[in-house]
The first five atom37 places (N, CA, C, CB, O) and aatype in JSON, in Angstrom:
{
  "aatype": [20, 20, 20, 20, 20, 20, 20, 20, 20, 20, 20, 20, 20, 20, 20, 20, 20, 20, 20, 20, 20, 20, 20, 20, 20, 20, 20, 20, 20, 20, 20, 20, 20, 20, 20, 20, 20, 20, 20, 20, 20, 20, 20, 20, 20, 20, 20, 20, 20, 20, 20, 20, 20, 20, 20, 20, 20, 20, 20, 20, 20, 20, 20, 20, 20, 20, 20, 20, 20, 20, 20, 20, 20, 20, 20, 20, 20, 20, 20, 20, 20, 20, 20],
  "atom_mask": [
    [1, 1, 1, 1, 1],
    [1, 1, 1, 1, 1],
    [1, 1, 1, 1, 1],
    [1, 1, 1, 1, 1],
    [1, 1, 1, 1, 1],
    [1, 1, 1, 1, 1],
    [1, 1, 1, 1, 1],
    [1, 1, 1, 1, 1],
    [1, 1, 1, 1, 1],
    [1, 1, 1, 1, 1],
    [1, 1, 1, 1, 1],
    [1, 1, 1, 1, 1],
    [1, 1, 1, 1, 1],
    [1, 1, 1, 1, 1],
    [1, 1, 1, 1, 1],
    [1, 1, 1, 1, 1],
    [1, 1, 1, 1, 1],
    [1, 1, 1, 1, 1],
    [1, 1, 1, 1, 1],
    [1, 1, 1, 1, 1],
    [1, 1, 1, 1, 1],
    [1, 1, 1, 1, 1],
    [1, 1, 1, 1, 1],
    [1, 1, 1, 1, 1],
    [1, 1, 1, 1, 1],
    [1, 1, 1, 1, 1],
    [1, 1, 1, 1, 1],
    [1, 1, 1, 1, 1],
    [1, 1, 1, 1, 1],
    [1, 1, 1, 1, 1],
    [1, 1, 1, 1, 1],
    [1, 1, 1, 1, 1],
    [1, 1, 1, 1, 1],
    [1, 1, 1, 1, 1],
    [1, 1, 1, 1, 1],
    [1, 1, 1, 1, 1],
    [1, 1, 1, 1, 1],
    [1, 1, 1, 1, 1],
    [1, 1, 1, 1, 1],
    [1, 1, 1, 1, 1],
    [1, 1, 1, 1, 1],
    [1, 1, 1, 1, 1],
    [1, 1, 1, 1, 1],
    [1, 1, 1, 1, 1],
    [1, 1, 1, 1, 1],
    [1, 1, 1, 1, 1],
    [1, 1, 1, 1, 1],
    [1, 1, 1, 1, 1],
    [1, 1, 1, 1, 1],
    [1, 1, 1, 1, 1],
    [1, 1, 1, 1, 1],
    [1, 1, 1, 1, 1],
    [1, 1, 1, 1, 1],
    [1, 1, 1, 1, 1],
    [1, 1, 1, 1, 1],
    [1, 1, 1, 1, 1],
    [1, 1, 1, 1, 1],
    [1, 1, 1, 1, 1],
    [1, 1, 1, 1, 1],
    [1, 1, 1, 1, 1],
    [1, 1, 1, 1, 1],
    [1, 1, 1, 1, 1],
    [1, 1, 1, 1, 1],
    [1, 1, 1, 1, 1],
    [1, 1, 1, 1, 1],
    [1, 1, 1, 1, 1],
    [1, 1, 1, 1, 1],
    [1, 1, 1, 1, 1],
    [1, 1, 1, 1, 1],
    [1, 1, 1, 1, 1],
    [1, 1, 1, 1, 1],
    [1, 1, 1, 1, 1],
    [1, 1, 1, 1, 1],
    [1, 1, 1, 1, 1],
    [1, 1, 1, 1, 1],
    [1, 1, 1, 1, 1],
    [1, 1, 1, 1, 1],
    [1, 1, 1, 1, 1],
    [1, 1, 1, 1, 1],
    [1, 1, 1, 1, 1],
    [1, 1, 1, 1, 1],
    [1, 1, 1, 1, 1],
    [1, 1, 1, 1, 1]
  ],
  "atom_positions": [
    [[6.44, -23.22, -27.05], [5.68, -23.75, -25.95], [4.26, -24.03, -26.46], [5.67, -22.78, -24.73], [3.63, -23.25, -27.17]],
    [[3.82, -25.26, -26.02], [2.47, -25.56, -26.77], [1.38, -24.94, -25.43], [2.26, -27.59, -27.24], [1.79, -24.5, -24.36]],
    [[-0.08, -25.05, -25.84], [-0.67, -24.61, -24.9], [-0.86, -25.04, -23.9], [-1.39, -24.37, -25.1], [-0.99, -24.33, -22.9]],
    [[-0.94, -26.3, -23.89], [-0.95, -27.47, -22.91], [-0.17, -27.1, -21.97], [-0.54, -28.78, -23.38], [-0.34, -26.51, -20.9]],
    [[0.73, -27.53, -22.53], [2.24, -26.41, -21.44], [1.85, -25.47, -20.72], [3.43, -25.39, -22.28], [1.58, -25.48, -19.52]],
    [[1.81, -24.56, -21.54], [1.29, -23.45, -20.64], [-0.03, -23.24, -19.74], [1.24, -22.5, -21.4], [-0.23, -22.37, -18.89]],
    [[-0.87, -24.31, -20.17], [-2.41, -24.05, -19.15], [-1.89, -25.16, -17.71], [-4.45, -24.91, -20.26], [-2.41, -25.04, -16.61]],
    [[-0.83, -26.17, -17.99], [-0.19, -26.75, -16.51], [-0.1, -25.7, -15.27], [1.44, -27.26, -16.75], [0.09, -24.51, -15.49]],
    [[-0.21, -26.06, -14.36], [0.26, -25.3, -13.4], [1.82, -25.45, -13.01], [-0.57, -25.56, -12.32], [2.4, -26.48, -12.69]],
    [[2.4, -24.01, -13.14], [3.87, -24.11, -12.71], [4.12, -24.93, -11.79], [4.42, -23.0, -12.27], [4.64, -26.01, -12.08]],
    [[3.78, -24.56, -10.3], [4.07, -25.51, -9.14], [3.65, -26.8, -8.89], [3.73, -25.03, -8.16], [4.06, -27.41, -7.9]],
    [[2.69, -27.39, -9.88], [2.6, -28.61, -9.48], [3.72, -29.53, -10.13], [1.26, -29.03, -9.73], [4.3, -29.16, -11.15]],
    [[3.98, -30.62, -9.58], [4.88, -31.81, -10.03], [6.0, -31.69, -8.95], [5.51, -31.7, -11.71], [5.95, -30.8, -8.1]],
    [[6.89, -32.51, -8.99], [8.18, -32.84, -8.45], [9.58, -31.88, -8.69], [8.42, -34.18, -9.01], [10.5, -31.68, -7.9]],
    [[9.34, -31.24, -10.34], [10.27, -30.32, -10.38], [10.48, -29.25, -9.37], [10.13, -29.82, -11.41], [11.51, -28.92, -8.78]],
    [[9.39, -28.84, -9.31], [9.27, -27.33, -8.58], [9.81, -27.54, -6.43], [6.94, -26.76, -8.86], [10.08, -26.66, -5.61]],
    [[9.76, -28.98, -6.28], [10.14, -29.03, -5.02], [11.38, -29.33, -5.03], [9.46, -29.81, -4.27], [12.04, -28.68, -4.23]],
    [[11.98, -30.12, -5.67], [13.33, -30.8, -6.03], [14.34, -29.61, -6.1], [13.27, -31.68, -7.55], [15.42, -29.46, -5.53]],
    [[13.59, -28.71, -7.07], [14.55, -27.83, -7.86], [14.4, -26.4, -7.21], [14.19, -27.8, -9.53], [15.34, -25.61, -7.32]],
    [[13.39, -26.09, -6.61], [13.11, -24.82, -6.35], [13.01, -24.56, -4.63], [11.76, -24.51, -7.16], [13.82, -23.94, -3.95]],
    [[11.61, -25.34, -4.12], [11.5, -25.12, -3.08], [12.55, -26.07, -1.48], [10.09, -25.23, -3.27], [12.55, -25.81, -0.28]],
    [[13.15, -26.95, -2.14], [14.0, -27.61, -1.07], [15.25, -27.13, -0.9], [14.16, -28.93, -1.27], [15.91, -27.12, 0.14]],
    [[15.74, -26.52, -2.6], [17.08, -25.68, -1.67], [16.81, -24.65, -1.11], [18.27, -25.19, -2.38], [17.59, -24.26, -0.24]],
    [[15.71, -23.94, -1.4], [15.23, -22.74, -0.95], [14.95, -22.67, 0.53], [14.09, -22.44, -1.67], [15.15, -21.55, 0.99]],
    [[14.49, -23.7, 1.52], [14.3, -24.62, 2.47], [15.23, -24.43, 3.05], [14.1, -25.82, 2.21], [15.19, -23.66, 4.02]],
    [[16.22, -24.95, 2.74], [17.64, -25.96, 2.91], [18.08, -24.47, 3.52], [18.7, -26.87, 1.18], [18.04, -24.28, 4.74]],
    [[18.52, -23.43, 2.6], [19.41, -21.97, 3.05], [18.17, -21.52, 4.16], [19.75, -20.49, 1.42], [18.45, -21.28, 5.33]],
    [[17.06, -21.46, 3.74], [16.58, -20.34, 5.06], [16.66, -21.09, 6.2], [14.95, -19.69, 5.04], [16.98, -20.41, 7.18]],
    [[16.47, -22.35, 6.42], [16.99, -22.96, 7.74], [18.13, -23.07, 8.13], [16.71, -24.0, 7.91], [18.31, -23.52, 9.27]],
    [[18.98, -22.8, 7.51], [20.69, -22.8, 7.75], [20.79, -21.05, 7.91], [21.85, -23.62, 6.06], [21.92, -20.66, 8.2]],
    [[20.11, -20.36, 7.79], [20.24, -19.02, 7.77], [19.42, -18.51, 9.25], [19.59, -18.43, 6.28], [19.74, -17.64, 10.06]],
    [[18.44, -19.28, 9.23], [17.88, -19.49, 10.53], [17.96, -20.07, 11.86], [17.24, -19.79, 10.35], [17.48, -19.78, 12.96]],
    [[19.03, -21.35, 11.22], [20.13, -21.83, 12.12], [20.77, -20.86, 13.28], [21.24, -22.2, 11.2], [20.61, -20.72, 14.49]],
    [[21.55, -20.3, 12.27], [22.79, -19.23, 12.26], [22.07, -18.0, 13.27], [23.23, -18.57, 10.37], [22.72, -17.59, 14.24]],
    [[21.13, -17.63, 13.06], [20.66, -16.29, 13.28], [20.17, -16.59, 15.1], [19.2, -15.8, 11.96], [20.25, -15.94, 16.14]],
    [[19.71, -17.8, 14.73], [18.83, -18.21, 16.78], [19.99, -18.65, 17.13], [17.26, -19.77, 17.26], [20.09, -18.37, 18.32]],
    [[21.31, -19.39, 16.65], [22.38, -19.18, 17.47], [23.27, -17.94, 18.16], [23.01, -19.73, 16.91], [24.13, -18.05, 19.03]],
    [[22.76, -16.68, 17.46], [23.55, -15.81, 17.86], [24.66, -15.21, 16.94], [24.01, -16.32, 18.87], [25.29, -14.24, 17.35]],
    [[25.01, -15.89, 15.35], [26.29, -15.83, 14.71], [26.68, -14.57, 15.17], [26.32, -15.97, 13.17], [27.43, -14.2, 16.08]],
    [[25.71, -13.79, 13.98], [26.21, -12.45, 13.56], [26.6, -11.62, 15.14], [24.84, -11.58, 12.55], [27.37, -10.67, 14.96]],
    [[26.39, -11.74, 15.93], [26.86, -10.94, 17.4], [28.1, -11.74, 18.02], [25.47, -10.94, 18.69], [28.83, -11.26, 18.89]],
    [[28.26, -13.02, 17.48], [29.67, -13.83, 18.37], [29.6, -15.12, 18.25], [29.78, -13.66, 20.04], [28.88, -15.51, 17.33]],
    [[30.17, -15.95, 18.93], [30.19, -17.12, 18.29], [29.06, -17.78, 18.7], [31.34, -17.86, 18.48], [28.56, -17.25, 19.7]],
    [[28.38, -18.9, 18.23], [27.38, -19.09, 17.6], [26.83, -20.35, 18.73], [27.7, -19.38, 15.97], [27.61, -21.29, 18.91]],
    [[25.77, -20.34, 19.32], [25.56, -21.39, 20.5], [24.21, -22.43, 19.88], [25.09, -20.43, 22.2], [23.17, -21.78, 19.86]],
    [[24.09, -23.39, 19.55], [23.58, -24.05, 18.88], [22.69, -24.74, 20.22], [24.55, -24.79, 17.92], [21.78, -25.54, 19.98]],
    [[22.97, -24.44, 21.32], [21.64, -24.75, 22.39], [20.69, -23.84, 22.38], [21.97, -24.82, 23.89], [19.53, -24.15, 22.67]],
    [[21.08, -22.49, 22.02], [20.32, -21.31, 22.15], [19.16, -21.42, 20.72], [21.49, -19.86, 22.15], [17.99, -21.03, 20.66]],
    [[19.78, -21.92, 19.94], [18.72, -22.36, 18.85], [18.27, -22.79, 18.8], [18.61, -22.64, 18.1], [17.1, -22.53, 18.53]],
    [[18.76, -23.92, 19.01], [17.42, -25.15, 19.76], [16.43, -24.81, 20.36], [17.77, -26.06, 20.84], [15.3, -25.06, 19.93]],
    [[16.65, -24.12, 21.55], [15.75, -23.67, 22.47], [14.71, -22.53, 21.8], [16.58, -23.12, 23.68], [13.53, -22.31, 22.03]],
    [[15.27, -22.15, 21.25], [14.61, -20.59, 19.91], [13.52, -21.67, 19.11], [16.39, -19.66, 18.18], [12.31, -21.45, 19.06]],
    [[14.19, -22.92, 18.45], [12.7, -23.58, 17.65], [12.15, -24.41, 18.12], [12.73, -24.17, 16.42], [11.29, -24.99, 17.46]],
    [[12.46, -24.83, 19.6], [11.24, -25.24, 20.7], [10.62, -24.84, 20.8], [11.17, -25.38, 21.7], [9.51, -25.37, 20.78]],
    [[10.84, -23.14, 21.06], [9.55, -22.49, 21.85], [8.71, -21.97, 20.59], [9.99, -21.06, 23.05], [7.57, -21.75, 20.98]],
    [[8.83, -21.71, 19.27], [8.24, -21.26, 18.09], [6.75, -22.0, 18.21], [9.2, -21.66, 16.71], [6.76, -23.22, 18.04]],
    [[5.56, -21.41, 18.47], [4.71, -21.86, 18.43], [4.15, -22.1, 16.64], [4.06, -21.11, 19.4], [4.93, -22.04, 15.69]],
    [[2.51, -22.41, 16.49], [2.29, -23.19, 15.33], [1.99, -21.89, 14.58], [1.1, -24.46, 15.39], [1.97, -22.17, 13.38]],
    [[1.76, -20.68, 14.77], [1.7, -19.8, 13.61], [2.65, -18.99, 13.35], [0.75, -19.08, 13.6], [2.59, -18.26, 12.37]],
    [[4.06, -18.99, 14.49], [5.41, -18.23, 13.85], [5.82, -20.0, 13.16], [6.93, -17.23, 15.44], [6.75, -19.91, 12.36]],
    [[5.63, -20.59, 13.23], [6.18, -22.1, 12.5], [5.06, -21.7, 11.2], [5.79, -24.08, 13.66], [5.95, -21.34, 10.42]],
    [[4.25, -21.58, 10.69], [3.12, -21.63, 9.52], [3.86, -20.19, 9.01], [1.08, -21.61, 10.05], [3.87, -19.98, 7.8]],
    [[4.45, -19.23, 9.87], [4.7, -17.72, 9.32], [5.97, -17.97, 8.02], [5.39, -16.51, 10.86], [5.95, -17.63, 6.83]],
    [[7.19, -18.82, 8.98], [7.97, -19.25, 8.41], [8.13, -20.11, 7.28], [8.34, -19.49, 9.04], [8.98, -20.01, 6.39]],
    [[7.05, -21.13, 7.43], [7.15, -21.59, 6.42], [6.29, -21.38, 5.04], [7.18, -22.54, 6.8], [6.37, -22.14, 4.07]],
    [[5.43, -20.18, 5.14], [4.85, -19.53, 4.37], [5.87, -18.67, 3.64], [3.86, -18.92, 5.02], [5.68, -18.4, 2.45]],
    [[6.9, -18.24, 4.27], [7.37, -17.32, 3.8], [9.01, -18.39, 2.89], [7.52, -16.02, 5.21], [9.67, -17.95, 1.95]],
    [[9.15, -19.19, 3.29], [10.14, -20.24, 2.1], [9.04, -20.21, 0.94], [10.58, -22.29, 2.7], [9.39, -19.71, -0.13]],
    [[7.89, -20.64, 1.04], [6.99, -20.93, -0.14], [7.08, -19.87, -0.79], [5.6, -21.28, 0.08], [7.54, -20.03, -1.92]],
    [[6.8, -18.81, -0.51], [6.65, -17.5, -1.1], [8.15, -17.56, -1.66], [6.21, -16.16, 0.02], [8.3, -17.6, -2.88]],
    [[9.27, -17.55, -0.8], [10.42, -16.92, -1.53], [10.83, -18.16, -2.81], [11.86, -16.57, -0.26], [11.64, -18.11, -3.74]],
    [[10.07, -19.02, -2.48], [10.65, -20.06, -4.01], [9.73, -19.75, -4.68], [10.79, -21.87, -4.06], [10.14, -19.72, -5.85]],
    [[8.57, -19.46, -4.63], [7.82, -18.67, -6.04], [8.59, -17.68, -6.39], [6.33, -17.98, -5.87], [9.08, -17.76, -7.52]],
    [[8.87, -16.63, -5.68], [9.22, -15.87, -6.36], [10.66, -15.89, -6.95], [8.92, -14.98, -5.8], [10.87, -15.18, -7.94]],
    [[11.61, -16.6, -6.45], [12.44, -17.16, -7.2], [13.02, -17.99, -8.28], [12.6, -17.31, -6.82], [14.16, -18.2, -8.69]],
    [[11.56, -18.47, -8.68], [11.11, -19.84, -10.13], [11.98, -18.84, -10.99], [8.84, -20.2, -10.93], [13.18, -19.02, -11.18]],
    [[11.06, -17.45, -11.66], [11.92, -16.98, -12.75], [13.26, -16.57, -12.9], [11.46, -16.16, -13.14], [13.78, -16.09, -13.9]],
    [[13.95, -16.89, -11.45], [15.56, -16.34, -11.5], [16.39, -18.04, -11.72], [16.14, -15.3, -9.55], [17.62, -18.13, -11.74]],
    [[15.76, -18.88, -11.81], [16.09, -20.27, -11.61], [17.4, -20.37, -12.99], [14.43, -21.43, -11.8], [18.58, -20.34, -12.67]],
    [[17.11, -20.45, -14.01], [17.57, -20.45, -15.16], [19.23, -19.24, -14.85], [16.11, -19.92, -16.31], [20.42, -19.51, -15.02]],
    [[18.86, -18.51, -14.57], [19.73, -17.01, -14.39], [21.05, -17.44, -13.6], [18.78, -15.66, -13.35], [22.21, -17.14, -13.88]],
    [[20.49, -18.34, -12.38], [21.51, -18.61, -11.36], [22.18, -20.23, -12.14], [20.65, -18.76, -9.51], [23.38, -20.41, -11.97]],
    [[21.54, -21.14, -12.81], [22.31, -22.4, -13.1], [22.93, -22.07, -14.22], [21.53, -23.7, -13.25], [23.68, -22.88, -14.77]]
  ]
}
């Protein structure tokens, strides 16, 4: 690795969203899906979710999506491990 390389910043560019933070995205909203429908207690009502990320005001919406950012940082170094 030259230095150059290494003085880049990891997260900037296209890789890091493509590759890291959009599937990362992709599952916690499908996981989040799942969860304001009700899965895990019965079958799964997809109005009730709806209605769950209507009412999410702008700092449980900033909470959430702080917390995808976070979990794809911290997931960069397992990237390699899982492909």
């Amino acid at each position: 690795m030259s230095l150059e390389a290494a003085a880049r910043p990891a997260l900037a560019g296209g890789r890091f969203f493509l590759v890291d933070y959009l599937p990362t995205y992709a599952a916690a909203l499908f996981v989040l899906t799942l969860s304001w429908a009700g899965a895990p207690a019965g079958a799964p009502d997809f109005g009730q979710a709806w209605r769950t990320a209507a009412d999410l005001g702008a700092g449980e919406a900033l909470v959430v999506a702080l917390g995808v950012t976070l979990g794809a940082v911290l997931g960069r170094p397992l990237q390699l491990a899982v492909v």
